[in-house]
C-alpha positions in Angstrom: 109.7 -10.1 -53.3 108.8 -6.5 -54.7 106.5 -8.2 -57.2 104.8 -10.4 -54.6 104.2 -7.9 -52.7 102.6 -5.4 -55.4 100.5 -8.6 -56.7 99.1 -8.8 -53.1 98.4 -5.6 -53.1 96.3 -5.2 -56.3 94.8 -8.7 -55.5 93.4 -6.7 -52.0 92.0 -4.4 -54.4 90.9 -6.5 -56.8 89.0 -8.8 -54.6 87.1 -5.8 -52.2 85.7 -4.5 -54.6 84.6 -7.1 -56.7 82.8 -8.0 -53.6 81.5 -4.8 -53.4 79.8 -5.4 -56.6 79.1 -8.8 -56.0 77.0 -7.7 -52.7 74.6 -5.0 -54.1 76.8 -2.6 -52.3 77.7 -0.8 -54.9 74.6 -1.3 -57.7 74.7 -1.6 -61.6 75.7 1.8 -63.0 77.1 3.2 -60.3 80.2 5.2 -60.9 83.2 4.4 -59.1 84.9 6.8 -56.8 88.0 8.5 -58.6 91.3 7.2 -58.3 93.0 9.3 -56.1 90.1 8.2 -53.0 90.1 4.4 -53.9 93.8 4.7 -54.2 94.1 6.4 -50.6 91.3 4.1 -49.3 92.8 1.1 -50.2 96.3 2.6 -49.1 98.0 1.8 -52.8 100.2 3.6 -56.2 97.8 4.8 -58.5 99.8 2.4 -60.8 98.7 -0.7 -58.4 95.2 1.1 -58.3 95.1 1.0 -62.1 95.7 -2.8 -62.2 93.5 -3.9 -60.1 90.4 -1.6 -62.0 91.9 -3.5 -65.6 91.6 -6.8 -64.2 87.8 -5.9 -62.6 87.3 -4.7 -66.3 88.6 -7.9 -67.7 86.6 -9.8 -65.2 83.5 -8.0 -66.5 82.5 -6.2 -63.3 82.9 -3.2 -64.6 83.2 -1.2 -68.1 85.7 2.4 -68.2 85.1 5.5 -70.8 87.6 7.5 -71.7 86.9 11.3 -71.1 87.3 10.2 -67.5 86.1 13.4 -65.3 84.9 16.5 -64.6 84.1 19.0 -62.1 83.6 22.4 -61.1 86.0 24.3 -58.8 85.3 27.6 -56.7 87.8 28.9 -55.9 89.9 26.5 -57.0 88.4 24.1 -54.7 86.6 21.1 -56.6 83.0 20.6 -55.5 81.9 16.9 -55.3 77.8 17.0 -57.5 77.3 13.9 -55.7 77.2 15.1 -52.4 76.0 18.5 -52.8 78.1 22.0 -53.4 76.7 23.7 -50.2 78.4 20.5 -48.8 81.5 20.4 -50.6 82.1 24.2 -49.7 81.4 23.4 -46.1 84.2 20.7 -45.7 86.9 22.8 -47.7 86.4 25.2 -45.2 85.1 28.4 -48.0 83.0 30.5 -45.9 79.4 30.2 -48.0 76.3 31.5 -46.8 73.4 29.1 -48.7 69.8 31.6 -49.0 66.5 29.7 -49.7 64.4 31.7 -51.8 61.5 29.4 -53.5 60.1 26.1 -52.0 57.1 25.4 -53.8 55.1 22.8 -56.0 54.7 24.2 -59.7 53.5 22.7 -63.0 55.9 23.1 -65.8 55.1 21.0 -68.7 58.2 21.8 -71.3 60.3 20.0 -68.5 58.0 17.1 -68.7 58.3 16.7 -72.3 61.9 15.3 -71.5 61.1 13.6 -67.6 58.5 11.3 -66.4 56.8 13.9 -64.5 55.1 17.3 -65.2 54.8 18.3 -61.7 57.8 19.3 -59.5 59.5 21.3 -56.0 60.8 23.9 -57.7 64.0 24.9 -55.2 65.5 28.5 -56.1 68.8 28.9 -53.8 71.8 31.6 -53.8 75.3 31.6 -52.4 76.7 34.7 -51.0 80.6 34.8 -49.5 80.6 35.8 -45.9 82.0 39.5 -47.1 78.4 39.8 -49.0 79.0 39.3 -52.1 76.4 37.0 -53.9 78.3 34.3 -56.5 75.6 32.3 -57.5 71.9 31.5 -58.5 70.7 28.0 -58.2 67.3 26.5 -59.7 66.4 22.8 -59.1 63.3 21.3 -59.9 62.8 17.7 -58.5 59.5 15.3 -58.4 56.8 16.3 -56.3 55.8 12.7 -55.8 54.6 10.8 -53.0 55.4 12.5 -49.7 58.1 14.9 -51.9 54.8 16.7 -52.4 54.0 18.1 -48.7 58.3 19.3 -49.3 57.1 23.0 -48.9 55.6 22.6 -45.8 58.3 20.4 -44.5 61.3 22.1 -45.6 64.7 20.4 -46.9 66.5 18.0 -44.7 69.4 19.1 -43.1 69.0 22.2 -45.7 69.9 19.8 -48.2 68.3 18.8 -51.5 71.2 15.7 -52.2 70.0 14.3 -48.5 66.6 15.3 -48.7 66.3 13.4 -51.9 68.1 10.4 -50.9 65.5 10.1 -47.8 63.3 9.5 -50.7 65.2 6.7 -52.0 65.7 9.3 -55.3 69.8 8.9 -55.3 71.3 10.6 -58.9 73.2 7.5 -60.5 73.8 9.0 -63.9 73.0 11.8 -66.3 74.4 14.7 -68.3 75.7 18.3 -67.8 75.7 21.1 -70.2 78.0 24.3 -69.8 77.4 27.5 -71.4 77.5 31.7 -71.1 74.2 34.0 -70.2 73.3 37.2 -69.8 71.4 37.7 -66.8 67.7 38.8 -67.2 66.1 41.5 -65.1 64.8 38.7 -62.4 68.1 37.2 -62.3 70.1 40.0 -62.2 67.9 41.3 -59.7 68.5 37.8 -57.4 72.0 38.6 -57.9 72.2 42.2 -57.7 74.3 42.4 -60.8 72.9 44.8 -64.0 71.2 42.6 -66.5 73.1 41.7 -68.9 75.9 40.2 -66.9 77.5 37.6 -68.5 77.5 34.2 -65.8 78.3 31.0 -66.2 75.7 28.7 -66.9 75.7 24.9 -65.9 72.5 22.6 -66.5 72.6 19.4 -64.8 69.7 16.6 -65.2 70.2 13.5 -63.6 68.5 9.7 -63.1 68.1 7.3 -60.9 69.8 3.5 -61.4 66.1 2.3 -62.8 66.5 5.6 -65.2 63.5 7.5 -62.9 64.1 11.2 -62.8 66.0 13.1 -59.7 66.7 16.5 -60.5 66.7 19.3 -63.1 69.4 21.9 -61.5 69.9 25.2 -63.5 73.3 27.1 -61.9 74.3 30.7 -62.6 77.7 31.0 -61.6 80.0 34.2 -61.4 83.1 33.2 -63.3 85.4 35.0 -61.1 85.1 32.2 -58.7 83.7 29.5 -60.4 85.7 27.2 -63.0 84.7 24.0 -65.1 87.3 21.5 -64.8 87.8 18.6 -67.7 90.2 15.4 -66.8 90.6 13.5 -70.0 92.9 10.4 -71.2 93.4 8.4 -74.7 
């Protein structure tokens, strides 16, 4: 009885989301949700979870990497990329106050020597905790194509670049993120009234689109008392 029941339970699994995949719903190189939220959706073990995702892999809908996440935390708190930190901080509750500082079209054409654009909206935002104190410095640079070019004058929707983007039909599907340590210059440290020099963390984030078209360029300076990177990893 126990085993009929967990092979009904994995075969739930199994066939929702191959018919997720089936449909279009989800699309080719999309990345699943983690365990923990398809495991909660779906109301199973992480051990039935598990069996269900082999026998979609053996079934060929879809392909796992080991190395199998990563995230930043603030506080502790891990913020979802997908939807947007200024999000993510909003639903855990951290008391964040989001400053716009640039929204403007620039040319830069060392960014386009790795994109298929040399124009972009150039977003400059900053995070400050409700006490004052600023914790970050955030750079984006997405396409100023098509109607992404009167953005300025427009402004982001819902004072978000992740929704504002997706209104555009520009929804990140894949793309790679490199961590590192600077030393503020004297604009920077100015932005985030630290002396130059500071050392932040640094996190560079470009990302594409399922047909591989550019979304966003994000440069984050982030003060290393409060934010952490996180790596999951398996054999």
């Amino acid at each position: 009885m126990i085993k009929h029941v967990q092979f009904g339970k994995k075969q739930r699994v199994v066939d929702e989301l191959g018919r997720r995949i089936r449909s279009g719903e989800w699309s080719s190189g999309r990345q699943l949700p983690g365990e923990h939220q398809l495991a909660s959706e779906f109301n199973v073990s992480r051990g039935t979870l598990r069996q269900a995702l082999l026998e979609l892999q053996r079934q060929q809908y879809i392909a796992t990497q080991s190395g199998v996440g990563s995230f930043v935390t603030f506080d502790g708190i891990a913020l979802d990329q997908q939807q947007g930190w200024a999000r993510a901080l909003a639903r855990s509750g951290a008391r964040i106050v989001t400053e716009l500082l640039t929204l403007e079209c620039i040319d830069e054409e060392a960014m386009g020597a790795h994109v298929d654009c040399t124009r972009f909206v150039e977003v400059v935002r900053r995070r400050r905790l409700a006490g004052g104190e600023i914790v970050s410095l955030e750079r984006s640079l997405i396409p100023a194509r098509g109607q992404l070019v009167t953005l300025p004058e427009r402004g982001l929707l819902n004072d978000s670049i992740t929704d504002t983007l997706a209104a555009h039909e520009l929804v990140a599907a894949h793309g790679e993120q490199w961590l590192s340590l600077a030393a503020l210059d004297s604009q920077q440290a100015e932005r985030l009234e630290r002396p130059a020099g500071t050392l932040f963390m640094q996190s560079t984030r470009l990302t594409l689109d399922t047909h591989d078209r550019f979304v966003e360029h994000v440069t984050s300076l982030l003060d290393p008392a409060h934010f952490h990177f996180h790596l999951a990893f398996d054999s």
